[in-house]
C-alpha positions in Angstrom: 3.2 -7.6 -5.2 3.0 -8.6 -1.6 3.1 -12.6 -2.1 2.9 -15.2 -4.9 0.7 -18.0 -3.7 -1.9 -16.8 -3.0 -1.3 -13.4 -5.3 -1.5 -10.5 -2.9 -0.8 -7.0 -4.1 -0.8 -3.5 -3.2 -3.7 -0.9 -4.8 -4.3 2.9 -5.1 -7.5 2.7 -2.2 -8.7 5.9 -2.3 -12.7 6.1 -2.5 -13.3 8.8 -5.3 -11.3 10.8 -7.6 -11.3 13.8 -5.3 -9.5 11.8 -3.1 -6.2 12.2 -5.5 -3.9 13.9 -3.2 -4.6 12.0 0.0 -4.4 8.2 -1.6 -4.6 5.3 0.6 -3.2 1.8 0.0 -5.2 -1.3 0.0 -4.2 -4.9 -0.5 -5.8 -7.6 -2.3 -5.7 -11.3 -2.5 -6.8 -13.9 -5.1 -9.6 -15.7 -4.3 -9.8 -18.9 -6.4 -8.7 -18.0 -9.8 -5.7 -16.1 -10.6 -7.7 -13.6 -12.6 -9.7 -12.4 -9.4 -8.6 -10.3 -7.1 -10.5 -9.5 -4.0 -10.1 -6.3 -1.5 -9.5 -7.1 2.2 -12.9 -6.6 4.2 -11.3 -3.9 6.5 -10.3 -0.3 5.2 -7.4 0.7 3.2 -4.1 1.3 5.0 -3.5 5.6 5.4 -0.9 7.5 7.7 -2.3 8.4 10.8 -1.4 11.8 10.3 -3.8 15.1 8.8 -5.1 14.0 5.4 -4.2 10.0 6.2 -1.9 9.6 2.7 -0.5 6.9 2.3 0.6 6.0 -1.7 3.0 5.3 -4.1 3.8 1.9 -2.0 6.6 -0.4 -3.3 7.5 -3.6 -2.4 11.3 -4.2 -3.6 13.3 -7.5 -2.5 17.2 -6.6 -2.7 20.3 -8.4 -3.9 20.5 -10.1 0.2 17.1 -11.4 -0.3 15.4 -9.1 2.2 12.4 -7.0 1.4 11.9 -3.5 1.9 8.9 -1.5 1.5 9.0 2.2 0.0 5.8 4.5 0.8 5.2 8.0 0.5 2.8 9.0 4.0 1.7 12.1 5.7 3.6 13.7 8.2 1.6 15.6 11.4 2.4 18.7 10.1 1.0 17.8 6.8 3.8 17.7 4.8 4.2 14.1 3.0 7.4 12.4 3.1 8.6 9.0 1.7 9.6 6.1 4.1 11.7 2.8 4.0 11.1 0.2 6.1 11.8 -3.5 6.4 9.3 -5.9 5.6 9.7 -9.8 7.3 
């Protein structure tokens, strides 16, 4: 979960089953009631890298109250490792 109000969460975006081992992320939002959640018009969210994987996304707020994001992405050489970063 990205956000509370309005409830905003991370997906598996990939467009077919084939599509297993290069996964993209995509983010939805509520849209009136709680119990509908809506994609975001543009594309999913993929490494820029060979196959464009980008999966297994976390969104983990620590004991300081700052939030960090955990992703596994694709690396150029097409390897996949997973990344941390900081999210504001």
């Amino acid at each position: 979960m990205l956000d509370s109000a309005p409830l905003t969460v991370l997906y598996d975006g990939r467009p077919t089953a084939q599509a297993n081992c290069c996964e993209q992320t995509g983010v939805a939002t509520t849209n009136g009631p709680a119990t509908t959640l809506v994609a975001s018009s543009g594309p999913p969210s993929g490494s820029p890298h060979t196959d464009g994987a980008l999966r297994y996304a976390s969104i983990v707020t620590m004991s300081t109250g700052e939030r960090r994001a955990y992703f596994e992405a694709a690396r150029p050489d097409g390897a996949h490792d997973l990344f941390t970063q900081r999210v504001p």
